[in-house]
PAMAR-872713 format. One record per residue (C-alpha): residue in three letters; x, y, z. Coordinates in steps of 0.5 Angstrom, whole numbers, padded with zeros to 4 digits, always signed. Example, Ala and Ser with C-alpha at 12.3 -4.5 7.8 and 13.67 -1.06 7.14 Angstrom:
! PAMAR-872713
ALA+0025-0009+0016;SER+0027-0002+0014;
This chain:
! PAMAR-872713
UNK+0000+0000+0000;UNK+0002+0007-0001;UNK+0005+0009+0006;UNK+0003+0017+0004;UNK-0005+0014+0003;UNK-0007+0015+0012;UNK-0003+0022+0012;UNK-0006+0025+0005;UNK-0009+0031+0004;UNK-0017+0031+0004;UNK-0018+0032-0003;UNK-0014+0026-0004;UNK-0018+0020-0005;UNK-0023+0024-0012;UNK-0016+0026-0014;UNK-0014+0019-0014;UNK-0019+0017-0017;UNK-0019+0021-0023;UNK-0012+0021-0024;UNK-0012+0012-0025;UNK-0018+0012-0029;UNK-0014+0011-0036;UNK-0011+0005-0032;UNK-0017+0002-0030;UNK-0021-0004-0033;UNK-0028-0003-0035;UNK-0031-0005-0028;UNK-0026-0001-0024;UNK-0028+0005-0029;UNK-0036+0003-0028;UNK-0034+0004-0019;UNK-0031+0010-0021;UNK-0035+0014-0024;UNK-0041+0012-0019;UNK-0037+0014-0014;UNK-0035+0021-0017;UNK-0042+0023-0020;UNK-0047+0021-0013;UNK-0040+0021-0008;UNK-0045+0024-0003;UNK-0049+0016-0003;UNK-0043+0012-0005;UNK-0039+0014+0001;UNK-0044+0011+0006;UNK-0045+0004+0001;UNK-0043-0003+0004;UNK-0038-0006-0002;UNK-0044-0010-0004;UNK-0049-0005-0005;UNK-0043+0000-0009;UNK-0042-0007-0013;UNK-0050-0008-0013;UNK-0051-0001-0016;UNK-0045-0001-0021;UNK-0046-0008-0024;UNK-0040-0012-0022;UNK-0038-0016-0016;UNK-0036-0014-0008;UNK-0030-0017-0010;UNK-0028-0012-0015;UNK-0030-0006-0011;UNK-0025-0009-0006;UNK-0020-0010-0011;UNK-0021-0002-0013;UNK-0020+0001-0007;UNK-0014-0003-0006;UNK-0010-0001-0013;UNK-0012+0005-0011;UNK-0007+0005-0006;UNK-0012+0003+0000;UNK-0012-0002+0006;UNK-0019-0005+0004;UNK-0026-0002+0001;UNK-0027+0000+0010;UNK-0020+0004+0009;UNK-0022+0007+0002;UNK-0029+0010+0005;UNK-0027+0012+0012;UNK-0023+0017+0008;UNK-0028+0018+0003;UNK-0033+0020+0009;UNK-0028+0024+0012;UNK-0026+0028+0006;UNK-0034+0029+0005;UNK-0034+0033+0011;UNK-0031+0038+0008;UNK-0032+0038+0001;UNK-0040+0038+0001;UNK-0045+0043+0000;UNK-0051+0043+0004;UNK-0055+0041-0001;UNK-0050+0035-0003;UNK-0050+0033+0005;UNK-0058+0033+0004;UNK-0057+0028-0002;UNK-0053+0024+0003;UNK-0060+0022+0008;UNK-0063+0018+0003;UNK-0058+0012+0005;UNK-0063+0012+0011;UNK-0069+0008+0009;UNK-0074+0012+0014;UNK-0075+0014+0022;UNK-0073+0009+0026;UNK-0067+0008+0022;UNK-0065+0015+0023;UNK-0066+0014+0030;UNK-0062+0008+0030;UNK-0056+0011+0025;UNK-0055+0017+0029;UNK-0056+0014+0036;UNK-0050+0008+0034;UNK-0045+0014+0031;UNK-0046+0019+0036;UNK-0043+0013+0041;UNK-0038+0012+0036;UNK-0036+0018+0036;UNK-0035+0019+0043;UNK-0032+0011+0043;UNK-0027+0014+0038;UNK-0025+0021+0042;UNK-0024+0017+0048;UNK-0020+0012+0045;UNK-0016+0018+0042;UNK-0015+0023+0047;UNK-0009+0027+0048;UNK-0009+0028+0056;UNK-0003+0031+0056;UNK-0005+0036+0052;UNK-0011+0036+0056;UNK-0008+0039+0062;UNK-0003+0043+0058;UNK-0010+0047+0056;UNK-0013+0047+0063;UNK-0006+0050+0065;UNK-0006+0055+0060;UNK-0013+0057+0060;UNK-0012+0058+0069;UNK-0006+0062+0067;UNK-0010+0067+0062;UNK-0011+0075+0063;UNK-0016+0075+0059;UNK-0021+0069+0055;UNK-0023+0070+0048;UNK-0028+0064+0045;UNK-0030+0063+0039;UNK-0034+0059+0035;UNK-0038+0061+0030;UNK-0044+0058+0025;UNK-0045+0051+0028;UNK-0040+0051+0032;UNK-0044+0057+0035;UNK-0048+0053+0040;UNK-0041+0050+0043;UNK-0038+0056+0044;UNK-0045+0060+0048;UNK-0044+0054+0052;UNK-0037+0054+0054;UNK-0039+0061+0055;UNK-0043+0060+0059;UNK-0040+0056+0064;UNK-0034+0059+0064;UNK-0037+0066+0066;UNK-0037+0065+0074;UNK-0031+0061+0073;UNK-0026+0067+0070;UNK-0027+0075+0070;UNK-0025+0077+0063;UNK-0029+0073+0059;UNK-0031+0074+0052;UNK-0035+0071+0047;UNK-0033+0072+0040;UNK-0040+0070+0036;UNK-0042+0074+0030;UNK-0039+0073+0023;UNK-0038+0079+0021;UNK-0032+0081+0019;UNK-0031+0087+0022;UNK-0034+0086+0029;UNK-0030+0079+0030;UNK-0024+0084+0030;UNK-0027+0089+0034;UNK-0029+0085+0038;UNK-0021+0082+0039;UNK-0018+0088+0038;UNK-0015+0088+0044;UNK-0012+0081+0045;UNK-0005+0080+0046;UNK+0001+0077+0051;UNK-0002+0074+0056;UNK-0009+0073+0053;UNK-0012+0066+0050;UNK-0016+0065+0044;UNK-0021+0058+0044;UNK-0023+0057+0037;UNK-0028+0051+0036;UNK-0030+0050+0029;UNK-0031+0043+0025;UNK-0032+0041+0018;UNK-0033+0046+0014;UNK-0029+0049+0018;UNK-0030+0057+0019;UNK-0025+0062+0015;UNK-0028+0067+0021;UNK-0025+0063+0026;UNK-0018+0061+0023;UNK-0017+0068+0020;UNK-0018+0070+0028;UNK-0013+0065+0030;UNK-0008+0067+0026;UNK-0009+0074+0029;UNK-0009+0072+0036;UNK-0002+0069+0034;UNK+0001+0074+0031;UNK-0001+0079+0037;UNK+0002+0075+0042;UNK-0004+0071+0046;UNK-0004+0063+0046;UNK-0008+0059+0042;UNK-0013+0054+0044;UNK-0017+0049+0038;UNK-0022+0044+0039;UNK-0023+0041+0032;UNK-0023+0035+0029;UNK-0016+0033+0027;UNK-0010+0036+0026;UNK-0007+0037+0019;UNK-0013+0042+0017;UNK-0012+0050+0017;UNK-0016+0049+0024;UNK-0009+0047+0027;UNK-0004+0052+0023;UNK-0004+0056+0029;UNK-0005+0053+0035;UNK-0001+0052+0041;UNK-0004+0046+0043;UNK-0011+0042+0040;UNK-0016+0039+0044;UNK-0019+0033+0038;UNK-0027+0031+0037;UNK-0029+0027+0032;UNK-0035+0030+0029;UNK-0039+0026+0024;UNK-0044+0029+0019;UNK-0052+0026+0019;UNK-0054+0029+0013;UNK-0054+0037+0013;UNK-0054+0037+0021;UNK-0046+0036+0023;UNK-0046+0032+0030;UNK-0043+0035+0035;UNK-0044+0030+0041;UNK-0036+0028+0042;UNK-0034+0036+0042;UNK-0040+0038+0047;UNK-0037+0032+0052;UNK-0030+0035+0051;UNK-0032+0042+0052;UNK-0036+0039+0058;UNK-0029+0035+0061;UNK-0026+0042+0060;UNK-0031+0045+0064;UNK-0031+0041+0070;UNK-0023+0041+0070;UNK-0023+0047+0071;UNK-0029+0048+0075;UNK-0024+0043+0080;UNK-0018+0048+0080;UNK-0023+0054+0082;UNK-0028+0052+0086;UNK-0027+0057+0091;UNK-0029+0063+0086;UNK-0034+0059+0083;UNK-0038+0058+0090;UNK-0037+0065+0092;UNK-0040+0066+0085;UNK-0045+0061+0085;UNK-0047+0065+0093;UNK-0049+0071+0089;UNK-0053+0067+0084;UNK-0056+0064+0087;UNK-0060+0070+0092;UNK-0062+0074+0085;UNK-0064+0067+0082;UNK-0069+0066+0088;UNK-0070+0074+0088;UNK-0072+0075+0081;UNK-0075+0068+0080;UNK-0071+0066+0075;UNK-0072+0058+0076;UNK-0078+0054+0077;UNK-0078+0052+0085;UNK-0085+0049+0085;UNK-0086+0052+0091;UNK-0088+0059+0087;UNK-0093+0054+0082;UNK-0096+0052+0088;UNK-0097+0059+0091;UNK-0100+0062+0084;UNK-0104+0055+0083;UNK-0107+0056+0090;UNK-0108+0064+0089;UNK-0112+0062+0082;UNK-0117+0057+0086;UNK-0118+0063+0091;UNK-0120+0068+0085;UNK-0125+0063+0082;UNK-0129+0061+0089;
């Protein structure tokens, strides 16, 4: 096998293709342009079904992606897969959910890739630079987090949690390009930025990075793999697997990362946090900004008096 095929870079494998299709036997060449007209379908197709839809046997779908330089046809489609990630339009990674044939396979299906998500990112974790991040974060001036589009979610929920932990936290959420660089302006010596994006990754947050580094801060990613332009400027980088289940991107395994994060943190400053979470707690029950039940119950017996 090719030893650059497990490194190479995402457009690799239509490249590869394309390039061997004059060298290919007609089978090959029936394999090939399947793939390359419907790679959105044909990338979650078993070898059976590829050979099926393309009119040869598994066998030869087998051999196609290991003369392509491949371990076997599992190796072939979870570079495939991981390239489609990036490569996809909305409109393509819709096409993509008709490998489900109806609801409970949609439940089922996202259910089983979640766990193996959170199986792999566990599996693979780097602990070492895990606490390097803790360390770093714990050390900063000031925090800056970015996520934006569908990573916006994680990022809020970072932020969220990590404003009674520290004092200078910034949020960095729009995606304009002139407010994200108001918004970290100020960044320098001292400072760190947590960028969070997954595929397609955010041109906003990668430039971001690339000027927080260029101001002296530090640079946290959390991403899915190295090799990207996610990674280019990062101190250190905390991996997720994310997976792609038509045009919605699962984020389960980044969510449980970013919730280990939290909780690490949350260990090294539990005095702050009680103090904050003291002074929450009397304007939480002042202002009534959660359901104690007891409140439902007043109103409720307050309502039955009015109706006497």
């Amino acid at each position: 096998m090719n030893p650059d095929v497990k490194n190479e870079p995402l457009s690799g494998v239509v490249e590869r293709i394309t390039d061997s299709l004059d060298s290919m036997s007609k089978g090959q060449k029936a394999i090939a342009h399947y793939i390359l007209d419907n790679y959105e379908t044909a990338a979650y197709m078993t070898a059976a079904k590829l050979g099926e839809a393309t009119g040869v046997s598994e066998s030869t779908v087998v051999r196609f992606s290991m003369e392509l330089g491949y371990e076997g046809y599992p190796h072939f489609q979870k570079v495939l897969q991981e390239e489609l990630k990036v490569k996809l339009t909305s409109v393509q990674r819709l096409n993509a959910a008709s490998r489900y044939t109806d609801d409970a396979s949609v439940l089922k299906s996202i259910l089983q890739a979640d766990m193996d998500s959170l199986k792999h990112t566990y599996e693979n974790i780097d602990e070492v630079a895990f606490a390097k991040a803790v360390n770093m974060i714990l050390s900063a001036k000031k925090i800056y987090i970015m996520g934006l589009r569908s990573s916006s979610p994680l990022s809020s929920f970072m932020h969220f949690y990590m404003t009674p932990l520290f004092d200078e936290v910034r949020h960095i959420h729009s995606n304009s390009a002139n407010e994200v660089f108001e918004q970290i302006l100020p960044i320098g010596p001292g400072d760190v930025m947590i960028g969070i994006s997954f595929p397609r990754y955010s041109t906003r947050t990668i430039q971001s990075m690339q000027y927080a580094r260029s101001r002296g801060a530090s640079v946290i990613v959390i991403t899915d793999k190295g090799d990207t332009p996610m990674t280019e400027n990062a101190d250190i980088a905390l991996f997720a697997r994310s997976d792609m289940a038509s045009f919605v991107d699962s984020l389960t395994a980044p969510l449980s990362l970013i919730n280990a994060l939290l909780v690490a943190l949350g260990m090294h400053r539990k005095s702050h946090i009680e103090e904050s979470f003291e002074a929450l707690e009397k304007l939480w029950k002042e202002y009534k900004v959660y359901d104690t039940g007891k409140d439902r119950t007043l109103a409720e017996e307050e309502d039955q008096e009015e109706n006497a």
